[in-house]
C-alpha positions in Angstrom: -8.5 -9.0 8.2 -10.3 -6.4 5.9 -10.3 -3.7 8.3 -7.2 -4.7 9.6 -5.8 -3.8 6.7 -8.0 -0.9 5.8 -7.1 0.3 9.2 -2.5 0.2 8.4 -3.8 1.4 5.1 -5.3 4.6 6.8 -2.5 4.9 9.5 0.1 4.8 7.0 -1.6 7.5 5.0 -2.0 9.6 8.0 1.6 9.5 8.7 2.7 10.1 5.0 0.4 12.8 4.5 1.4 14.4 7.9 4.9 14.2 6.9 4.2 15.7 3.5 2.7 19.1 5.5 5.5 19.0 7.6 7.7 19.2 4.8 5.2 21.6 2.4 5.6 24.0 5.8 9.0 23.6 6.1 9.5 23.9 2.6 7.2 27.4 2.4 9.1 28.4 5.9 12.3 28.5 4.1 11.5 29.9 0.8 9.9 32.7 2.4 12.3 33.3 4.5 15.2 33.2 2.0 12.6 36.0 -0.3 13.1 38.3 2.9 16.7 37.7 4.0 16.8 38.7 0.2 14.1 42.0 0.1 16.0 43.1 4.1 20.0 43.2 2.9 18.9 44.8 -0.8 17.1 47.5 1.1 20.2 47.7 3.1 22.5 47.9 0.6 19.9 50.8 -1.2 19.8 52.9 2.1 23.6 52.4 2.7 24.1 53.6 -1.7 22.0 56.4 -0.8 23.3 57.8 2.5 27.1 57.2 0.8 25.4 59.3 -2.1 24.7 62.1 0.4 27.6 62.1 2.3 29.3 63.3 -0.9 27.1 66.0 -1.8 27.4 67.5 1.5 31.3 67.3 2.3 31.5 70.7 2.2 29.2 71.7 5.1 30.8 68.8 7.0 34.4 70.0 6.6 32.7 73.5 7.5 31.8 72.5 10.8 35.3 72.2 11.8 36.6 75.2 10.1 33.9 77.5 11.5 33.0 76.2 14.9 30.6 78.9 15.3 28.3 78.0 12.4 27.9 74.5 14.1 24.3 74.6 14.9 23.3 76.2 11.8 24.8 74.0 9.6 23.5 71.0 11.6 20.4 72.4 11.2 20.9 72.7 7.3 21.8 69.1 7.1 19.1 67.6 9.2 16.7 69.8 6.8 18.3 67.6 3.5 18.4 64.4 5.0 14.1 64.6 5.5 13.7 65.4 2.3 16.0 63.0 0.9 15.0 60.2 3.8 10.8 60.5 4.9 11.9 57.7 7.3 14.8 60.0 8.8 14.9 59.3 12.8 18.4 61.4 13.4 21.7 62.2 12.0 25.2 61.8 13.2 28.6 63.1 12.3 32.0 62.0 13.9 35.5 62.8 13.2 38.0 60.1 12.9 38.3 59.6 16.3 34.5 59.0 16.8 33.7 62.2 18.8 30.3 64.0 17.4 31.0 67.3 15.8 28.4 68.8 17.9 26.8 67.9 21.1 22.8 68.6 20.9 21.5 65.7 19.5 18.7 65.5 21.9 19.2 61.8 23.9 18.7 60.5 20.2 22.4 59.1 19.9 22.9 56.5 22.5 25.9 54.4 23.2 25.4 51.7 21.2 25.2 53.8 18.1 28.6 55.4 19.1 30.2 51.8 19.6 29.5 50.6 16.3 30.6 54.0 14.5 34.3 53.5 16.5 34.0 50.2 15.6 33.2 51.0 12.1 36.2 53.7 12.3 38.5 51.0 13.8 38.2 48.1 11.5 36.0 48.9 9.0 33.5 46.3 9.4 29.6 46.9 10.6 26.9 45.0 11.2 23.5 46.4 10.9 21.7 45.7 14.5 18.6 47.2 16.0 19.1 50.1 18.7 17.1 50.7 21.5 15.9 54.3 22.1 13.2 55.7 24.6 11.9 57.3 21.2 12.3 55.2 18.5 14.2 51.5 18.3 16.4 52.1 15.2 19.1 50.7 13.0 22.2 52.7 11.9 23.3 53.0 8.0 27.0 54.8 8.3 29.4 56.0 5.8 32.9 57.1 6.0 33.8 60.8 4.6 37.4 62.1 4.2 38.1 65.8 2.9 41.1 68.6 3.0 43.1 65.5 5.1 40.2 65.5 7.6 38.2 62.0 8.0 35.2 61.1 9.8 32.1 58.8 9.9 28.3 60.3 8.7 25.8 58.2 9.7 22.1 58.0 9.8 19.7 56.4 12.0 16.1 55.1 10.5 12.9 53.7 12.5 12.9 49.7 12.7 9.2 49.7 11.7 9.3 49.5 8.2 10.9 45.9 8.4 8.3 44.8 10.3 6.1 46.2 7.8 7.8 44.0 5.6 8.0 41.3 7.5 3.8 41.6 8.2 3.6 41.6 4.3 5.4 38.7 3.9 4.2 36.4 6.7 2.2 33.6 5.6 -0.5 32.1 7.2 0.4 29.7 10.1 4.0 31.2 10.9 5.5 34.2 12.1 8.6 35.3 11.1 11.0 37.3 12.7 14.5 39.4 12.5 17.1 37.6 15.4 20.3 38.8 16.5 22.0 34.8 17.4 24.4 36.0 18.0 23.1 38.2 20.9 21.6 35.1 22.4 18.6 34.9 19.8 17.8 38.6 20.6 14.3 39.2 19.2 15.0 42.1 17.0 11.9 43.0 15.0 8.7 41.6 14.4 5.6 42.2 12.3 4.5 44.7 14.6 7.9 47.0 14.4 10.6 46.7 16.7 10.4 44.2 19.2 9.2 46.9 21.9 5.9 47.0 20.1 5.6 43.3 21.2 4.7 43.2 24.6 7.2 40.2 26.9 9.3 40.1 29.6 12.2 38.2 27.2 13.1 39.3 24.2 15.4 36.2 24.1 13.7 33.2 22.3 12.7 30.6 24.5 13.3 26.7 24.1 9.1 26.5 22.7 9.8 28.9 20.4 13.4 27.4 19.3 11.6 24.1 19.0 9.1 25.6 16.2 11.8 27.0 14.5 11.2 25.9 10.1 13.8 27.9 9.0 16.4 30.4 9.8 18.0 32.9 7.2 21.3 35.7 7.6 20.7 38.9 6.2 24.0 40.3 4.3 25.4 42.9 6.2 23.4 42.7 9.1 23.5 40.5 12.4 20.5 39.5 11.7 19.2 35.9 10.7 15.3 35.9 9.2 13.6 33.4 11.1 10.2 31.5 10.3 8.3 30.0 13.4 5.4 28.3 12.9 2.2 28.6 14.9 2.1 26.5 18.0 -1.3 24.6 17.1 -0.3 24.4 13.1 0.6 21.0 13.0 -1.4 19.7 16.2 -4.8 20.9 13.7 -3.4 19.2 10.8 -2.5 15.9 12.8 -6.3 16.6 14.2 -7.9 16.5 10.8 -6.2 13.9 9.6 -7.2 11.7 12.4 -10.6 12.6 12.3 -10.7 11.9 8.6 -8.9 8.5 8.5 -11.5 7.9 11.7 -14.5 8.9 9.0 -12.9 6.5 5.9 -12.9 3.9 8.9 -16.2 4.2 10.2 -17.6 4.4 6.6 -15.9 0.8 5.7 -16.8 -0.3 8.7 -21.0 0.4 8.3 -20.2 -1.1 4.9 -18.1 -4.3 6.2 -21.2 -4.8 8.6 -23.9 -4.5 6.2 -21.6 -6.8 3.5 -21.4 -9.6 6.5 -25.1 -9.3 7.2 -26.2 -9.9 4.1 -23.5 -12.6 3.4 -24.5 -13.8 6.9 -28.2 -13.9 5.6 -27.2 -15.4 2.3 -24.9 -18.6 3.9 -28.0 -19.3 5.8 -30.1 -19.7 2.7 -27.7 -21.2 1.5 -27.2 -23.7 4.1 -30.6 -24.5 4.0 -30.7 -24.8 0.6 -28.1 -27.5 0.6 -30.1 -29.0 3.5 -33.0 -29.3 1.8 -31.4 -30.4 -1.7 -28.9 -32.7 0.0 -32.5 -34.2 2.6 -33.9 -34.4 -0.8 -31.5 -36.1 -3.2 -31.1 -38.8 0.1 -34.6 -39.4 0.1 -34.9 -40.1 -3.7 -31.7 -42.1 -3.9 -32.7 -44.4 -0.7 -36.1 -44.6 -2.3 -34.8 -45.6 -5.6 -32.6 -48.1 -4.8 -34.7 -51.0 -3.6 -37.2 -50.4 -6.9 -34.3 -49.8 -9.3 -32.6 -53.1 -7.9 -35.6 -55.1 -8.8 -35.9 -53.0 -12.0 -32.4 -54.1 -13.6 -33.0 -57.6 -12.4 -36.2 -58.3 -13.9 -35.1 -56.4 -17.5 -31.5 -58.2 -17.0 -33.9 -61.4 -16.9 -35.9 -60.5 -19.8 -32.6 -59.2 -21.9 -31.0 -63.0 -21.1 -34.3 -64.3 -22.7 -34.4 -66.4 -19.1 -37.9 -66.1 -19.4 -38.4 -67.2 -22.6 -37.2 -66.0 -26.3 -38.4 -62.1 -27.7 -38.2 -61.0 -31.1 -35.2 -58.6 -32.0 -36.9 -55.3 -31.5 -38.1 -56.5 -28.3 -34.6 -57.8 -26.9 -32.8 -54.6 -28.7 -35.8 -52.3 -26.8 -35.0 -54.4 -23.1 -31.2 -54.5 -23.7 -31.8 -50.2 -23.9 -34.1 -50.4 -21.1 -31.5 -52.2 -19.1 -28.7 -49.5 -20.7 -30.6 -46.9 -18.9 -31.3 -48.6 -15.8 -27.7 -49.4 -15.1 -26.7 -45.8 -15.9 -29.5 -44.6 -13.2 -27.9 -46.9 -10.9 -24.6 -45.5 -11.3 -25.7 -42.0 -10.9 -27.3 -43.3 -7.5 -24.7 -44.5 -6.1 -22.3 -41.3 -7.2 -25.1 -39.0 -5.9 -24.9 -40.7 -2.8 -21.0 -40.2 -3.1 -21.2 -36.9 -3.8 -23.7 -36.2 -0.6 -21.2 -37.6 1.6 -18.6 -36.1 0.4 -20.0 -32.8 0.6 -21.1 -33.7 4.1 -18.1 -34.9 5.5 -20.0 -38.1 6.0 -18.3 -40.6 4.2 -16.7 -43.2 6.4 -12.7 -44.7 5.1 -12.3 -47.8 7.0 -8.6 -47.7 6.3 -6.2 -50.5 6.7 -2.2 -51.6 4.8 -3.3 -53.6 1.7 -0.8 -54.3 -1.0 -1.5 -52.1 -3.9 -1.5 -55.0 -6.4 -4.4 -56.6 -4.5 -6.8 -53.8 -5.3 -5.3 -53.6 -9.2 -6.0 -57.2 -9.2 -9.4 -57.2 -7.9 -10.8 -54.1 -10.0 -9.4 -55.8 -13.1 -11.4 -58.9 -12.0 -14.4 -56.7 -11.2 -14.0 -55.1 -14.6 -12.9 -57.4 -17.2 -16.6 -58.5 -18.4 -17.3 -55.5 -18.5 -14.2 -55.1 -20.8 -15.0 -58.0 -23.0 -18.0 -56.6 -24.0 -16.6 -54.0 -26.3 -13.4 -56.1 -27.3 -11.3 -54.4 -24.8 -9.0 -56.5 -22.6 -6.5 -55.6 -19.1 -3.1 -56.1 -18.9 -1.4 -55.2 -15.7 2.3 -55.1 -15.4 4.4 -58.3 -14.5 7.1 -56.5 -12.4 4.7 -55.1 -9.7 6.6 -53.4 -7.0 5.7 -55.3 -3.3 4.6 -52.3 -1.5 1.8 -51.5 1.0 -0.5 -48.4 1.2 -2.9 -47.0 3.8 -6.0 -46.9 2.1 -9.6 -47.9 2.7 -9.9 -51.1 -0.3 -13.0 -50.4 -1.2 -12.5 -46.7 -2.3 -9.4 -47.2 -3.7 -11.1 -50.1 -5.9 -13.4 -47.4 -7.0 -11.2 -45.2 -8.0 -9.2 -47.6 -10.1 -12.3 -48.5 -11.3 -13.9 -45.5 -12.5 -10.1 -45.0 -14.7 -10.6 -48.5 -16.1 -14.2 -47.9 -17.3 -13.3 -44.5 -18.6 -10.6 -46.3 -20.7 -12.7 -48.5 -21.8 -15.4 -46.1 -23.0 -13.3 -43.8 -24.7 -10.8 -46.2 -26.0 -9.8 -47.7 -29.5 -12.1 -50.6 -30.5 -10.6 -53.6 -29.1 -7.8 -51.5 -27.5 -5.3 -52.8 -25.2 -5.6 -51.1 -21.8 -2.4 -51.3 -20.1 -2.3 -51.2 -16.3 1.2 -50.0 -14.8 2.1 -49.9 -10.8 5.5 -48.5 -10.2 7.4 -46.9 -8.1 8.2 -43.2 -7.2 10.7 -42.4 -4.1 8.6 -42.6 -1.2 5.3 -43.3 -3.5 3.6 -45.4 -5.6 1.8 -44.7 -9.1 -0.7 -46.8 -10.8 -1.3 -45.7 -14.2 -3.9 -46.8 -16.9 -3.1 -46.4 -20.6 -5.6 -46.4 -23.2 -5.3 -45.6 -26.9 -8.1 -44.0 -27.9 -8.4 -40.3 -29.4 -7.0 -38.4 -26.3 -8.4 -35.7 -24.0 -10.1 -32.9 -26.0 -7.8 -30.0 -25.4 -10.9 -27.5 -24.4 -12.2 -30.3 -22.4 -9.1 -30.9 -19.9 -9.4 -27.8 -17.7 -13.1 -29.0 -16.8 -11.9 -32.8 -16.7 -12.6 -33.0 -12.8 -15.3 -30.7 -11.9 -18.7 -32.3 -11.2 -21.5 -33.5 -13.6 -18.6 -32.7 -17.0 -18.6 -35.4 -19.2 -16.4 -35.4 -22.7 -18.1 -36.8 -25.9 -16.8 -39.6 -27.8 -18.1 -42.8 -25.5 -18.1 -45.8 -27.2 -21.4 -46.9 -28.7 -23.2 -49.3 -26.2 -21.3 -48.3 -23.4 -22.7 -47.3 -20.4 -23.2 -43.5 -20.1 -21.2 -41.8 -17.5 -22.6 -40.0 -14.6 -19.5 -36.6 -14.9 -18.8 -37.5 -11.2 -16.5 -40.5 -11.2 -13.3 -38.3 -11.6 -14.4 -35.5 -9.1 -14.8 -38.4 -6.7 -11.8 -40.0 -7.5 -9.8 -37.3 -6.8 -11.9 -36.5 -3.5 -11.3 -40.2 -2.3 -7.1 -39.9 -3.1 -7.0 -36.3 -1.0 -8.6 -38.1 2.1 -5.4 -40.6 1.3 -2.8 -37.7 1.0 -2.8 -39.0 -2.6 -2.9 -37.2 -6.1 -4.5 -37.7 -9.3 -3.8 -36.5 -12.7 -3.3 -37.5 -16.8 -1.6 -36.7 -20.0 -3.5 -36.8 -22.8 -1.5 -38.1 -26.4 -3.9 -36.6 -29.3 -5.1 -39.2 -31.4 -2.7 -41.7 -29.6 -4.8 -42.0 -26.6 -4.5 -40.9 -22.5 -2.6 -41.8 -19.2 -4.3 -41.5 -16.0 -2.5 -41.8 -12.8 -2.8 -41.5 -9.2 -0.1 -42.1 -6.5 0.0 -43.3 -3.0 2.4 -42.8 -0.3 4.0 -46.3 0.8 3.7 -47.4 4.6 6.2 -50.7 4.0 7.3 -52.9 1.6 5.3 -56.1 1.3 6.2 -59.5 3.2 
């Protein structure tokens, strides 16, 4: 059951703590990925501030291209000069009039359709979307701003390598993941990676596939782009976490069990001294209470004899020494007898011959048994005159015992001459038999220890016989082979009730 439970213990922690990297890589995925959706649109914005910046300071050699079509090449050239030194990254410039034509024709293959669609479309309806463009040069994205002069209108654009986001991107990448720029809505076009634009990233598709979609921690839009900045993470990431968790919960697991299997062999090795300690101390307290019993017998008759003066008349201190002798002799006896109890208790050898008895018959007899006994220290029996007319399943000669070892208690620890009252009534489904004596009560310190073995409470009355401390603990053994139950409520300085109850088989005849 241990490792059964040490076992859920570790699964259960496995699984938490797997979910918990899930979530700390999730949780990473995303924030980084929010930090460069952030960094990519403000350097947008910065590039788009500075090319608008430009675009003013040169409106007069773009209105001078149309006024002197001659000069066109010369003041292209002029331009294209500027824009390096204001832009290092510079990959080419564009001009259009408002119709979207280019003011002049030689831009070497560098403008390509798609950068012309999205400066029309920007002309049209005044809305763009930064997107990567493919070029057999350089894959670049366009930052375009609108100019208007003398009632003439155009578009002034420029064009900048796609590498220096996947620098950025390279920077920012955490161990694990990869992140990525995607166009969605271009079918999750791969647009840049950490290596540049995608082209530097050798595949047939550019187009994430359903693997990749399925790794997917977090997705990000850029402002003013069509981009979203995607965090994948690695395909064995979580397949090496899962792995070290498992191979650590199997470590945790192997350790308790070595330590589970050395516990149970040495528990295993201690039960079996144990065992044949009890063996040899229950072999042992048999043989001495077998061979005691036929001397001891012949002891407490000869000194009951001698004590009687049936052999002829002693001095005082003689019969006061023989009636001590016989004290002593008759409490060896008893603890005999309960040690003999006690062995077959523990054994599980102690035979009930059970049969229906009414439950009077054995109060009547153990009185009988007992009231000499009594009478000796001025102490007397009453038992009940309404006695209910039940029957109980009991063995009679254990359940006289019981009743016994209550009535010599109350007489021992009675008031001088007390009154012991006997009371059998009945409880629902059960009977109660309950002896009342009015002595000084229960010691309150004493009562938690009142039915453990060999625990015996002062304050026995002088002359009486001492008790053995097992009469109680095999009381209550006795009643629990009888489904019955035993208890007490002590009255300080007024005296104690103990009870037991029976359940009832039928009502007597």
């Amino acid at each position: 059951m241990f490792l059964i439970l040490v076992a859920a213990t570790l699964v259960y922690n496995g699984v938490h703590r797997y979910q918990q990297y899930r979530q700390f890589q999730k949780t990473n995925a995303e924030t980084v990925a929010l930090g460069v959706a952030t960094e990519v649109a403000q350097f947008i914005r910065e590039r788009h501030r500075m090319v608008t910046l430009f675009t003013e300071e040169h409106l007069d050699q773009v209105t001078a291209m149309r006024s002197r079509p001659v000069d066109v090449e010369s003041i292209a050239a002029f331009l294209e000069q500027r824009a390096h030194r204001f832009f290092p990254d510079l990959f080419a410039i564009t001009i259009l009039d408002a119709g979207g034509n280019p003011l002049w024709d030689d831009f070497d293959g560098l403008i390509g359709d798609l950068c012309l669609d999205d400066a029309r479309l920007l002309l049209e309806t005044g809305r763009h979307s930064v997107r990567v463009h493919p070029n057999p040069v350089v894959y670049h994205f366009d930052i375009m701003s609108p100019w208007q002069k003398d009632g003439a209108s155009g578009l002034f654009f420029i064009s900048f390598s796609a590498d220096y986001l996947g620098q950025l991107l390279r920077v920012r990448q955490i161990p694990g993941h990869q992140l990525l720029l995607i166009d969605m809505e271009a079918q999750n076009l791969i647009e840049i990676t950490p290596d540049g634009a995608r082209i530097n990233w050798p595949r047939l598709d550019y187009r994430l596939q359903e693997d990749e979609l399925a790794r997917m921690l977090a997705a990000i839009p850029v402002s003013g782009t069509r981009w979203h900045v995607v965090d994948l993470h690695q395909p064995g990431l979580f397949a090496t976490e899962q792995q070290r968790i498992i191979v650590e919960s199997l470590l945790i697991f192997t350790i308790f069990l070595l330590v589970i299997l050395v516990t149970v062999r040495l528990l295993w090795l201690e039960a079996q001294r144990r065992i044949r300690a009890e063996k040899s101390k229950d072999e042992f307290v048999s043989l001495v209470s077998h061979e005691l019993r036929t001397p001891l017998t012949a002891i407490r008759g000869t000194l009951g004899l001698l004590t009687n003066e049936v052999t002829g008349e002693l001095n005082p201190k003689t019969r006061e020494m023989s009636a001590m002798a016989l004290r002593n002799a008759e409490y060896l006896g008893l603890l005999v007898d309960d040690l003999l109890d006690l062995q077959k208790l523990g054994a599980g050898k102690m035979v009930f011959k059970k049969e229906d008895v009414p439950i009077a018959t054995i109060a009547e007899q153990a009185i009988a048994s007992y009231g000499d006994y009594a009478r000796r220290f001025g102490a007397s029996f009453h038992l009940d005159e309404e006695i209910p007319n039940v029957r109980v399943h009991v063995d009679p000669q254990r359940m006289e015992q019981v009743l016994a070892n209550l009535l010599s208690n109350a007489v021992k620890y009675g008031a001088k001459g007390d009154r012991i009252n006997i009371g059998i009534r009945r409880i629902g489904k059960r009977v109660r038999v309950t002896v009342t004596d009015h002595g000084e009560g229960i010691p309150p310190e004493f009562q938690s220890r009142l039915f453990r073995a060999f625990e015996q409470s002062g304050g026995e009355r002088q002359h009486a016989i001492r008790g053995t401390g097992l009469g109680l603990y095999i009381a209550r053994a006795i009643l629990r082979e009888h489904d019955g139950r035993i208890g007490f409520v002590s009255r300080p300085g007024e005296g104690a009730d103990f009870w037991f109850d029976l359940p009832i088989v039928s009502d007597g005849d």
